[in-house]
TORKOL-4160 file (C-alpha; in steps of 0.2 Angstrom, whole numbers, padded with zeros to 4 digits, m for minus):
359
<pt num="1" X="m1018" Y="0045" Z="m0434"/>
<pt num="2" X="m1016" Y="0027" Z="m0426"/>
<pt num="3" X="m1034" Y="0024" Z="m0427"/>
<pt num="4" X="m1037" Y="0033" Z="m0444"/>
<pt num="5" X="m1023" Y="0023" Z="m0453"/>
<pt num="6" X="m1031" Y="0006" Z="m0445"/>
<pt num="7" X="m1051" Y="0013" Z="m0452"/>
<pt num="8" X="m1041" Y="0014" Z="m0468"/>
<pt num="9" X="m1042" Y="m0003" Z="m0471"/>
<pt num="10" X="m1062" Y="0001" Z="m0471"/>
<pt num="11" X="m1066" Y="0017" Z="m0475"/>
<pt num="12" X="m1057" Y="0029" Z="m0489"/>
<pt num="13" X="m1052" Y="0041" Z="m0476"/>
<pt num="14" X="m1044" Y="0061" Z="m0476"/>
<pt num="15" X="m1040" Y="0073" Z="m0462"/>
<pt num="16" X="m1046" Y="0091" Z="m0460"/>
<pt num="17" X="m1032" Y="0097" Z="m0447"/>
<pt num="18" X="m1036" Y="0113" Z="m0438"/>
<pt num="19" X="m1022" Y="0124" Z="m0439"/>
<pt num="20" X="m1020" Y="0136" Z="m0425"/>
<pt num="21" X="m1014" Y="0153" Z="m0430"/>
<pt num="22" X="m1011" Y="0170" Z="m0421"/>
<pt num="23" X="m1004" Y="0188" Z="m0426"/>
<pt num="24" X="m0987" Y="0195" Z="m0420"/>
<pt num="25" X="m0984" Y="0197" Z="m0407"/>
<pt num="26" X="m0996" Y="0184" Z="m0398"/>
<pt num="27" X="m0988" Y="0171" Z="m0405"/>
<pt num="28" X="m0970" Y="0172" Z="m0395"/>
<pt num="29" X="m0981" Y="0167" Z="m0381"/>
<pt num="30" X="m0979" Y="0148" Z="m0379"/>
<pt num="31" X="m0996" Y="0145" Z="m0377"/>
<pt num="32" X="m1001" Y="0154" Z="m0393"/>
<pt num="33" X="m0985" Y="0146" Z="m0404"/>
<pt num="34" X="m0993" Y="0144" Z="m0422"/>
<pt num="35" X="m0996" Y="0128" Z="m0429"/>
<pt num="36" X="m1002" Y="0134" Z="m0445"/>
<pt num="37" X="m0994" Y="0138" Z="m0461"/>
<pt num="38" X="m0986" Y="0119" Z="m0468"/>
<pt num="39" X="m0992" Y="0113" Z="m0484"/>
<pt num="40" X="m1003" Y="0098" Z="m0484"/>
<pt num="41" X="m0995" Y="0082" Z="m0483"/>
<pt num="42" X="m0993" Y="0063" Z="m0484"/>
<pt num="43" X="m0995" Y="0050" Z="m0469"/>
<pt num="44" X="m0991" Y="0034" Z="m0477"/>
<pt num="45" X="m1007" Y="0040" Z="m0487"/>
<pt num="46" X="m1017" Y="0048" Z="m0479"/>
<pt num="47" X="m1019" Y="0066" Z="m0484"/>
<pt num="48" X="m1017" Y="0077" Z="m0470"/>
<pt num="49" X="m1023" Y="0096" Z="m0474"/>
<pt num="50" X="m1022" Y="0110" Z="m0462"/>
<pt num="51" X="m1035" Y="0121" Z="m0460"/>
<pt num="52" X="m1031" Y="0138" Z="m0453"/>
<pt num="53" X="m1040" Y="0148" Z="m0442"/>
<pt num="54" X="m1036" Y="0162" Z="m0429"/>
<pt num="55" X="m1038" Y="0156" Z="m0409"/>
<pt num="56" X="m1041" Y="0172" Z="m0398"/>
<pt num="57" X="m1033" Y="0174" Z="m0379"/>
<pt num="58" X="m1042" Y="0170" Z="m0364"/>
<pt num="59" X="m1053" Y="0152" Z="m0363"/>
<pt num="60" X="m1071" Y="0162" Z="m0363"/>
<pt num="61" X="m1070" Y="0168" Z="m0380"/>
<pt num="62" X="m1056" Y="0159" Z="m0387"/>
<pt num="63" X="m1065" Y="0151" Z="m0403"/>
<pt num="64" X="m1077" Y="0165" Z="m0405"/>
<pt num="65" X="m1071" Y="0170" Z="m0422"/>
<pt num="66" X="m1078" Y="0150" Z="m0429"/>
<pt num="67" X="m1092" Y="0154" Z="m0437"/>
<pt num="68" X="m1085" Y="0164" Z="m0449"/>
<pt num="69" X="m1074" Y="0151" Z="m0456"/>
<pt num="70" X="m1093" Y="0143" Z="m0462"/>
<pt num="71" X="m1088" Y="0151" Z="m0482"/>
<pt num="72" X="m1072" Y="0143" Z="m0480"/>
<pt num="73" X="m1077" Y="0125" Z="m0474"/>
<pt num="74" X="m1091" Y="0125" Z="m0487"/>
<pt num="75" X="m1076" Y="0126" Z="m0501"/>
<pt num="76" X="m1065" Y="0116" Z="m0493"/>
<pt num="77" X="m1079" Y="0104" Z="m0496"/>
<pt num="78" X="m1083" Y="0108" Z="m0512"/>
<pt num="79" X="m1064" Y="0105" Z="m0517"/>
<pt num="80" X="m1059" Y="0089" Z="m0508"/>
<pt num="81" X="m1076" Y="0083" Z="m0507"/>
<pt num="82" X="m1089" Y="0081" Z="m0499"/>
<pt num="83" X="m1089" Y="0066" Z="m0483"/>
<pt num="84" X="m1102" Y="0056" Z="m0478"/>
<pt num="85" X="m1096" Y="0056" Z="m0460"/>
<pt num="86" X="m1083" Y="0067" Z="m0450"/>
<pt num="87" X="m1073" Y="0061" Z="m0433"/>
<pt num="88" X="m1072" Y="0078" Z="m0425"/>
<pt num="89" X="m1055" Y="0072" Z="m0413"/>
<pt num="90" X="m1060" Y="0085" Z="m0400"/>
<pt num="91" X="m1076" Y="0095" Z="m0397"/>
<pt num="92" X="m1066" Y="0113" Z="m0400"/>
<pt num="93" X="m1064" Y="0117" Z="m0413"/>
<pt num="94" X="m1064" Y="0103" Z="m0423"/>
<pt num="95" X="m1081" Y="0097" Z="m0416"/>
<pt num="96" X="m1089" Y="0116" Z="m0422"/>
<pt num="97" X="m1081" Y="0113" Z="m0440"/>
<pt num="98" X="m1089" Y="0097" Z="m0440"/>
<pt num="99" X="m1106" Y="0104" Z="m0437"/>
<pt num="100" X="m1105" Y="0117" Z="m0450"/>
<pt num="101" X="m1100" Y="0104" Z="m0462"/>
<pt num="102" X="m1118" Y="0095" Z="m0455"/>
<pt num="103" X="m1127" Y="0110" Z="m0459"/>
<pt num="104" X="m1120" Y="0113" Z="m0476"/>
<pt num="105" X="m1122" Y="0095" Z="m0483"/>
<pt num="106" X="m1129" Y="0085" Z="m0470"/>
<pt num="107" X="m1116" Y="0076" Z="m0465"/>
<pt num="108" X="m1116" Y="0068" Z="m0447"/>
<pt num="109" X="m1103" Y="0070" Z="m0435"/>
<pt num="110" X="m1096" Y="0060" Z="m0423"/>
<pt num="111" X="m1085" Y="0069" Z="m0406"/>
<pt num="112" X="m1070" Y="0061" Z="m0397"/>
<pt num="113" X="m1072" Y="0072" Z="m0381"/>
<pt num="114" X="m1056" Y="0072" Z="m0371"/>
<pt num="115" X="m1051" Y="0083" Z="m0355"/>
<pt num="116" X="m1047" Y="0098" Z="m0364"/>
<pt num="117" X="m1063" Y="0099" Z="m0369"/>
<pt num="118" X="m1070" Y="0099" Z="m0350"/>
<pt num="119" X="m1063" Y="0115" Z="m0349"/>
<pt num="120" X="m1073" Y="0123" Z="m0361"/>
<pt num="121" X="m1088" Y="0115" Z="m0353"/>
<pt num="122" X="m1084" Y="0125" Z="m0339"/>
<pt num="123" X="m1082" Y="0142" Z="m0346"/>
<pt num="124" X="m1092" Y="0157" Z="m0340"/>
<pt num="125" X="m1111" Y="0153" Z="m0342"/>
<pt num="126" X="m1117" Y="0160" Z="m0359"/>
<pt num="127" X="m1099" Y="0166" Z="m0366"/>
<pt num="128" X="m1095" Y="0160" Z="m0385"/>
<pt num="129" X="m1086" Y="0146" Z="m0379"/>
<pt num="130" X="m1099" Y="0139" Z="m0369"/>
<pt num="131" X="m1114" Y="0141" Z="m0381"/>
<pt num="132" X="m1102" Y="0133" Z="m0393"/>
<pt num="133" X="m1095" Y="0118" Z="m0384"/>
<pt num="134" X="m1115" Y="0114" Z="m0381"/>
<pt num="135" X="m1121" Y="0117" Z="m0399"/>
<pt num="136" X="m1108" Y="0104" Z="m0404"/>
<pt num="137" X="m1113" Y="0092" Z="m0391"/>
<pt num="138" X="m1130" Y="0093" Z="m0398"/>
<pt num="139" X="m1130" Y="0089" Z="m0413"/>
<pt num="140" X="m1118" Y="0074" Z="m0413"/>
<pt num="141" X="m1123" Y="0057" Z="m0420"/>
<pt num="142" X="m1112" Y="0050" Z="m0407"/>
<pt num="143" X="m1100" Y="0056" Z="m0390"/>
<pt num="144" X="m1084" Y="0045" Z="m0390"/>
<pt num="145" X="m1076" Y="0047" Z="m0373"/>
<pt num="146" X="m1060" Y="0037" Z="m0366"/>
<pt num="147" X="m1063" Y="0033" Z="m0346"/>
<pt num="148" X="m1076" Y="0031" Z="m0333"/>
<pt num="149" X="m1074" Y="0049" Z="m0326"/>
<pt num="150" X="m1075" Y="0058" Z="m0346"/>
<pt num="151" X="m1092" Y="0047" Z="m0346"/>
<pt num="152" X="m1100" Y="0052" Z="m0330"/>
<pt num="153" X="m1093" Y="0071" Z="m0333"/>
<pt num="154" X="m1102" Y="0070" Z="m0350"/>
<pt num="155" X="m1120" Y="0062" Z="m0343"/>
<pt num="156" X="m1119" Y="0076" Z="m0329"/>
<pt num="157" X="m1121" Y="0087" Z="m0343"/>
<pt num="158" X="m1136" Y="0081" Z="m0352"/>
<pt num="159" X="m1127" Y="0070" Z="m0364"/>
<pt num="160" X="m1124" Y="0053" Z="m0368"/>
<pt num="161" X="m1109" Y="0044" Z="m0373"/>
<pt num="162" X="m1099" Y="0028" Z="m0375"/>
<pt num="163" X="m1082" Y="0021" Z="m0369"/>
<pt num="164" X="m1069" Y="0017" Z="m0382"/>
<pt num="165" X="m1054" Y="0016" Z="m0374"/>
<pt num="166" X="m1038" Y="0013" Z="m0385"/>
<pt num="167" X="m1027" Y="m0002" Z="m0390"/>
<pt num="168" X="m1015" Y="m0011" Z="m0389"/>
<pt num="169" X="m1002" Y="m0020" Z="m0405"/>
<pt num="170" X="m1005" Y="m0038" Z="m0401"/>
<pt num="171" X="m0986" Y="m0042" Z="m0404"/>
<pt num="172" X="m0985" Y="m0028" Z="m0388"/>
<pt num="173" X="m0994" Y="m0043" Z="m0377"/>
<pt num="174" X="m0981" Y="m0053" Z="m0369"/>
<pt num="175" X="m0986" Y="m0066" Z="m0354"/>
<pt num="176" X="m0974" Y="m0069" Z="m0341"/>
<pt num="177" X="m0972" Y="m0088" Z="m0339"/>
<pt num="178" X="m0970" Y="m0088" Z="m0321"/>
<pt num="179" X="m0975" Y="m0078" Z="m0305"/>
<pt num="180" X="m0963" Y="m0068" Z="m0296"/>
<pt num="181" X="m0963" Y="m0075" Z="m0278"/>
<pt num="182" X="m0947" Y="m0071" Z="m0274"/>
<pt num="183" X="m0940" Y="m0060" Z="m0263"/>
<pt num="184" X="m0934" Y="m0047" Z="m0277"/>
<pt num="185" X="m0946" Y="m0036" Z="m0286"/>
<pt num="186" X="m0947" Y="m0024" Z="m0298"/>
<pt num="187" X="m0957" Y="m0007" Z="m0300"/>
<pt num="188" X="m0956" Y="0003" Z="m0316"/>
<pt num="189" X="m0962" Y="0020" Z="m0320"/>
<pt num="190" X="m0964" Y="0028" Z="m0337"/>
<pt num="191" X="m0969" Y="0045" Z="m0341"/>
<pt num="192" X="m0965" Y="0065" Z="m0344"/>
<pt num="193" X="m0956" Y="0071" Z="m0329"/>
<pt num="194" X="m0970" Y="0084" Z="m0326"/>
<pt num="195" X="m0980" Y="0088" Z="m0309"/>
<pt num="196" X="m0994" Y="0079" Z="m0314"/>
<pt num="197" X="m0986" Y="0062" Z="m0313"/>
<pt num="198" X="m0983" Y="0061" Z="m0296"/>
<pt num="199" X="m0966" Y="0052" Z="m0300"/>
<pt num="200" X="m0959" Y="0061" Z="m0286"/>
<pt num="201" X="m0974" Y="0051" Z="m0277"/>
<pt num="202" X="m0968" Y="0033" Z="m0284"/>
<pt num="203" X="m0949" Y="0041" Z="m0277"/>
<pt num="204" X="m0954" Y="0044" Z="m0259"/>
<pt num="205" X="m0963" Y="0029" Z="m0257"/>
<pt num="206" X="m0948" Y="0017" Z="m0262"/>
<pt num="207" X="m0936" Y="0028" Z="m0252"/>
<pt num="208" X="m0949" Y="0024" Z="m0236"/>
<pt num="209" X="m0951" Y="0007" Z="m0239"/>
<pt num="210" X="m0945" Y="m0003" Z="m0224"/>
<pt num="211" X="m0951" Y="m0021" Z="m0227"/>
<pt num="212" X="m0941" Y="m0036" Z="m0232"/>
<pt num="213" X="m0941" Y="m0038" Z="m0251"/>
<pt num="214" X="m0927" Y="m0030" Z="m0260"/>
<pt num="215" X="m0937" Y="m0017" Z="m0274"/>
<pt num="216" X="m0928" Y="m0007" Z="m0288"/>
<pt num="217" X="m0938" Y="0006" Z="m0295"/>
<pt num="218" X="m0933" Y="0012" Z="m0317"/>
<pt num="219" X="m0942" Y="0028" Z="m0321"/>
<pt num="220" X="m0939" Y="0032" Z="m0340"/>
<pt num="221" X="m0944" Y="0048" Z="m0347"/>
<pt num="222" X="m0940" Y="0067" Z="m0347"/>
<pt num="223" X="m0946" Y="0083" Z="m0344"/>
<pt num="224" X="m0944" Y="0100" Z="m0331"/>
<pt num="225" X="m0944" Y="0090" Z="m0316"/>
<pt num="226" X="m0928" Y="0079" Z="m0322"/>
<pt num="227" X="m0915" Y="0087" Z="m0311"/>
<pt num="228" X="m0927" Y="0088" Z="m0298"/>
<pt num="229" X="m0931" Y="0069" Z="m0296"/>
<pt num="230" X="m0913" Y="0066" Z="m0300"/>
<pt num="231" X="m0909" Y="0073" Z="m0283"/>
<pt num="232" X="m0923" Y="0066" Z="m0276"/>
<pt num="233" X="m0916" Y="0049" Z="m0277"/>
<pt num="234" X="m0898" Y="0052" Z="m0274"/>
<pt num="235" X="m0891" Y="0041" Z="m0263"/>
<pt num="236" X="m0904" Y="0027" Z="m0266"/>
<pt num="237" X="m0894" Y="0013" Z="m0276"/>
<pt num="238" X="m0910" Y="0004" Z="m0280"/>
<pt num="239" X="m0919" Y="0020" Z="m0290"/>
<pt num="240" X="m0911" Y="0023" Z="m0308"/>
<pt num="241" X="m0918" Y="0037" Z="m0319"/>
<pt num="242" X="m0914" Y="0032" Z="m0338"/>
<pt num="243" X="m0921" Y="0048" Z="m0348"/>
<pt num="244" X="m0932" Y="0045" Z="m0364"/>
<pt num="245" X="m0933" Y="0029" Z="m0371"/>
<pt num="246" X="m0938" Y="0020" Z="m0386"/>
<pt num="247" X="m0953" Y="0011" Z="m0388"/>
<pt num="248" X="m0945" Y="m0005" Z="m0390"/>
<pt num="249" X="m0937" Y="m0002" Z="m0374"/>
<pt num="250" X="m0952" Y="0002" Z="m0365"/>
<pt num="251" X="m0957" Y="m0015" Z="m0368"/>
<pt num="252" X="m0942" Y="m0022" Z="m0362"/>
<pt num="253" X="m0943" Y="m0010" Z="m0347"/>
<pt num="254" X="m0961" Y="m0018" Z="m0342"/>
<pt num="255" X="m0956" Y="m0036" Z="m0347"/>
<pt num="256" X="m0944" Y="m0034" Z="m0332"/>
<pt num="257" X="m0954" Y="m0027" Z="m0321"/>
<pt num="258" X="m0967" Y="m0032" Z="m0309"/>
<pt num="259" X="m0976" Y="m0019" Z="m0304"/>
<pt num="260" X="m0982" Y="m0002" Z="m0313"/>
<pt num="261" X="m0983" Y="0014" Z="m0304"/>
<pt num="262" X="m0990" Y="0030" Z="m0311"/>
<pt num="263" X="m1003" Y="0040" Z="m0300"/>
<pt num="264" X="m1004" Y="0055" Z="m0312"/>
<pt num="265" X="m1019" Y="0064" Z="m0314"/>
<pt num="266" X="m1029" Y="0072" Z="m0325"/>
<pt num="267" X="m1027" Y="0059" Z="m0342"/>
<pt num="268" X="m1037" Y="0059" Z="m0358"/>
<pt num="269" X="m1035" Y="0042" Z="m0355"/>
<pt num="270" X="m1015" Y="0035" Z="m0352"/>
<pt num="271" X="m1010" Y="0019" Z="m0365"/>
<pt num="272" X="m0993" Y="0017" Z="m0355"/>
<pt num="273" X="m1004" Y="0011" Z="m0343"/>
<pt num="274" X="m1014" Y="m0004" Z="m0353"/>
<pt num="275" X="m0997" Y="m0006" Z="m0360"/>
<pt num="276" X="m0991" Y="m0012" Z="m0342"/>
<pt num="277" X="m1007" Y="m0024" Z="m0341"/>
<pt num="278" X="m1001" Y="m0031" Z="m0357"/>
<pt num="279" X="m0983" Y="m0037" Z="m0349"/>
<pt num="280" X="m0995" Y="m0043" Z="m0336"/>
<pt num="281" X="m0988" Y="m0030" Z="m0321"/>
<pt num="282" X="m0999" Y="m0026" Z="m0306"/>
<pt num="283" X="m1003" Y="m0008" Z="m0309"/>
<pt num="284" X="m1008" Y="0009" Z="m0298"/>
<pt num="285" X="m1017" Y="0023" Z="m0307"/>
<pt num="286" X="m1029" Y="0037" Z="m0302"/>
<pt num="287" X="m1047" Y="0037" Z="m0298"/>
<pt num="288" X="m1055" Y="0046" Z="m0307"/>
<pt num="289" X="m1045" Y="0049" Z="m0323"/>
<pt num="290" X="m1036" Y="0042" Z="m0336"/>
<pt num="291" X="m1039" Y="0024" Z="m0336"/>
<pt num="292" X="m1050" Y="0024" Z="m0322"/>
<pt num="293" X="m1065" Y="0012" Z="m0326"/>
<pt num="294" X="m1061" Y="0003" Z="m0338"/>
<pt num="295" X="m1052" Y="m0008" Z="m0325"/>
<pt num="296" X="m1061" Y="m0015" Z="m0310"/>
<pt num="297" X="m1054" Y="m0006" Z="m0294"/>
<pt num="298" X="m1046" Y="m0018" Z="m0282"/>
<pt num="299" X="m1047" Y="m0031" Z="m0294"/>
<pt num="300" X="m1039" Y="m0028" Z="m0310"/>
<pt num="301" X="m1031" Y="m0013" Z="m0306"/>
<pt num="302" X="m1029" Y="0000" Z="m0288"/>
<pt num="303" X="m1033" Y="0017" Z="m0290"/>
<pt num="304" X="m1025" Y="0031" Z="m0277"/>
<pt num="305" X="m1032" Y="0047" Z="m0273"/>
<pt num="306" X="m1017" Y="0055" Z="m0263"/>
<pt num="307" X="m0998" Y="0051" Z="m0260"/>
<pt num="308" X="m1005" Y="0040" Z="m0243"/>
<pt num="309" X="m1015" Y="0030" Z="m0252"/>
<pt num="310" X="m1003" Y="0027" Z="m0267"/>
<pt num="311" X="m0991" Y="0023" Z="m0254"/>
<pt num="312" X="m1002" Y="0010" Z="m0244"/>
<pt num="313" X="m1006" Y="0000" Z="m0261"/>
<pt num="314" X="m0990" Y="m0001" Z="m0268"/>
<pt num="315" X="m0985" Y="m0008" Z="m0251"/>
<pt num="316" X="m0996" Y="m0021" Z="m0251"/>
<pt num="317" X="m0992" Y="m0024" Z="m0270"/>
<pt num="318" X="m0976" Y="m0027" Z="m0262"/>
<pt num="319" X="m0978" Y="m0036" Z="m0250"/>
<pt num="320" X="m0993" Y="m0049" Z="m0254"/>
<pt num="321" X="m0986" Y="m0059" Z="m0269"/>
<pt num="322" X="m1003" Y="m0068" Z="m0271"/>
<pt num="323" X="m1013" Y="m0052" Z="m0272"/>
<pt num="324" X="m1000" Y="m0044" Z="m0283"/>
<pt num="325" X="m1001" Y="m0059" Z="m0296"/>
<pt num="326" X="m1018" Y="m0060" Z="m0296"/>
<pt num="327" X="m1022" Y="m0041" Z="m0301"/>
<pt num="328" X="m1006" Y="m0043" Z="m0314"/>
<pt num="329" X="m1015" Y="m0058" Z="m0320"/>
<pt num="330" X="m1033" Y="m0051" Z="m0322"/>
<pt num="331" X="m1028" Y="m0036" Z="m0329"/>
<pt num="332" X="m1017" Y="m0045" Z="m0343"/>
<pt num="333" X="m1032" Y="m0058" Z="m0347"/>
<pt num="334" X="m1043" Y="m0041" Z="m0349"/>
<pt num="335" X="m1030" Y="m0033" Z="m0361"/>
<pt num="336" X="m1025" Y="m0048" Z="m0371"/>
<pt num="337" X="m1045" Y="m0051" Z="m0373"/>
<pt num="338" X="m1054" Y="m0034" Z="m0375"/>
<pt num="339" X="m1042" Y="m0019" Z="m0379"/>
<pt num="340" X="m1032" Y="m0027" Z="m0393"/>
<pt num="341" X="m1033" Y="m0015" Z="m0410"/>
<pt num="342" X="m1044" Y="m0025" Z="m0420"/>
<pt num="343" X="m1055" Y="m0026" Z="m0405"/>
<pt num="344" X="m1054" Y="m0006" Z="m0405"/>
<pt num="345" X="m1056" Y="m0003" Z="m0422"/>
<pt num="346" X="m1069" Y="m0014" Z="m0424"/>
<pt num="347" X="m1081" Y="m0004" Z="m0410"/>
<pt num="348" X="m1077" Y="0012" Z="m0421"/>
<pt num="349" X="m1081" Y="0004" Z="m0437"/>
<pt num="350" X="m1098" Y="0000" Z="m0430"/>
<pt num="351" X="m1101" Y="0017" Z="m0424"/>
<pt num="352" X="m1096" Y="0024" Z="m0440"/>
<pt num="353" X="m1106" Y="0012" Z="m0450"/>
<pt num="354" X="m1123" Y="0017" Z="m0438"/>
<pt num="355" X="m1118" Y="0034" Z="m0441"/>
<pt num="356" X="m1118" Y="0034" Z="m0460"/>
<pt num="357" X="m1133" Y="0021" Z="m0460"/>
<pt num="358" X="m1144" Y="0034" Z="m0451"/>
<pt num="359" X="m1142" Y="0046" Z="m0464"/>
């Protein structure tokens, strides 16, 4: 919605919002919790309508019942008008209503393909799934995806795409004056207390750290893993867990701190972490997800791959103040130059633009 409300400025824009719906008693199950059935609404003026349609269990024929939602999608056209392009946010299902909308009235399609969708990919050879996923793939006029890893997934494939990461507010940019080369630092973690973080990863490493300089660690968030973590660090006077925080106060939390440390895996793409570039921190992600290639490695940004590497490049993070700095000071130039919103938006209104212009 970020993204379509800045378009608006350029394009008159609506949203068709795949509503998820499934019979009693599936939908107790969490995983199958209905998200159909509100009205259509208002988001400070875009129109937001659900569209509903019936998602079955199990991946391999999860969206097999699509096509026949064709009659339906040709009316909802016919009543709200037709486009003369569609963002399809994800390949399924919103990529497959996108294509039926191209074979009804012509209209190109473009497809933000994210790491759900490389699960459907990967479905049994020849289910409905499958066949779908690639029908939509193919026929796009343009494959939007959001790191390095999405990209070279997407090519292994057959398919070509480009890299349009997000943005960032510019009054979120915020250059520290001076470099830390004192002997007190600061490390800062932000994110859903979940598995996939690793926070107990960022935990372990400052409760190991032997060295010289005096480190805190802030973690702000929530989620299962709270009480876990929480004992995790007991004893450690240095490590404060402060639950979820506002926005605002994730700014200040990464105006404070030096260094960002999040090794999760498995990220669409991550914009806490390009938020960290922003307040020029030295930051550790992942290789091979989330933000992984759109910042040099060992140069803008480190990437771990497991808890001993994570553990070796927040150390030296630590401990070399020059190398630290330099990383912080890349990575912010980077941010404050290339990933700032009307940078972003700019790229898309190209894309759209082609995409209407080939028609």
């Amino acid at each position: 919605m970020t993204i379509a409300h800045k378009l608006s400025a350029r394009f008159d824009i609506s949203v068709m919002h795949p509503a998820e719906w499934n019979p009693f008693p599936i939908n107790l199950l969490p995983k199958y919790k209905n998200i159909a059935g509100r009205q259509c609404w208002e988001d400070d003026g875009i129109t937001i309508r659900p569209f509903k349609y019936i998602r079955l269990i199990g991946t391999n024929n999860a969206f097999k019942l699509l096509p026949r939602y064709n009659k339906k999608n040709r009316g909802y056209c016919q009543r709200f008008g037709i486009p003369q392009l569609v963002h399809a946010n994800y390949a399924l299902p919103d990529g497959y209503f996108a294509y039926q909308i191209l074979k009804n009235h012509n209209v190109p399609y473009i497809i933000s393909f994210r790491k759900t969708d490389i699960k459907f990919l990967q479905t049994k050879k020849n289910s409905s799934t499958q066949k779908m996923i690639q029908t939509v793939l193919e026929n796009a006029s343009q494959i939007v995806v959001h790191n390095a890893a999405q990209q070279e997934y997407v090519s292994n494939e057959g398919f070509n795409s480009i890299i349009v990461p997000h943005g960032i507010e510019e009054e979120f940019i915020v250059k520290k004056t001076t470099e830390n080369l004192s002997g007190t630092l600061s490390i800062a973690s932000i994110g859903e207390l979940i598995p996939q973080k690793h926070i107990d990863w960022v935990i372990n490493a400052v409760k190991n750290y032997k060295g010289d300089k005096n480190i805190t660690l802030t973690i702000a968030g929530d989620g299962p893993m709270r009480k876990e973590l929480d004992l995790l660090a007991q004893g450690n006077n240095s490590i404060s867990l402060l639950g979820k925080v506002s926005h605002e106060k994730v700014g200040e939390l990464l105006c404070q701190s030096d260094i960002f440390a999040l090794p999760s895996y498995n990220e669409t793409f991550g914009l806490v972490y390009m938020e960290a570039t922003a307040h020029q921190n030295a930051v550790i992600a992942t290789r091979g997800t989330g933000i992984w290639g759109v910042f040099k490695d060992n140069d803008e940004m480190l990437y771990c791959d497991s808890y001993e590497s994570f553990q070796a490049q927040l150390y030296e993070l630590i401990e070399n103040d020059s190398f630290r700095n330099n990383i912080a000071k890349k990575s912010f130039e980077k941010t404050s130059t290339c990933f700032t919103w009307d940078k972003v938006i700019k790229r898309y209104v190209e894309i759209y633009n082609d995409c209407i212009g080939d028609k």
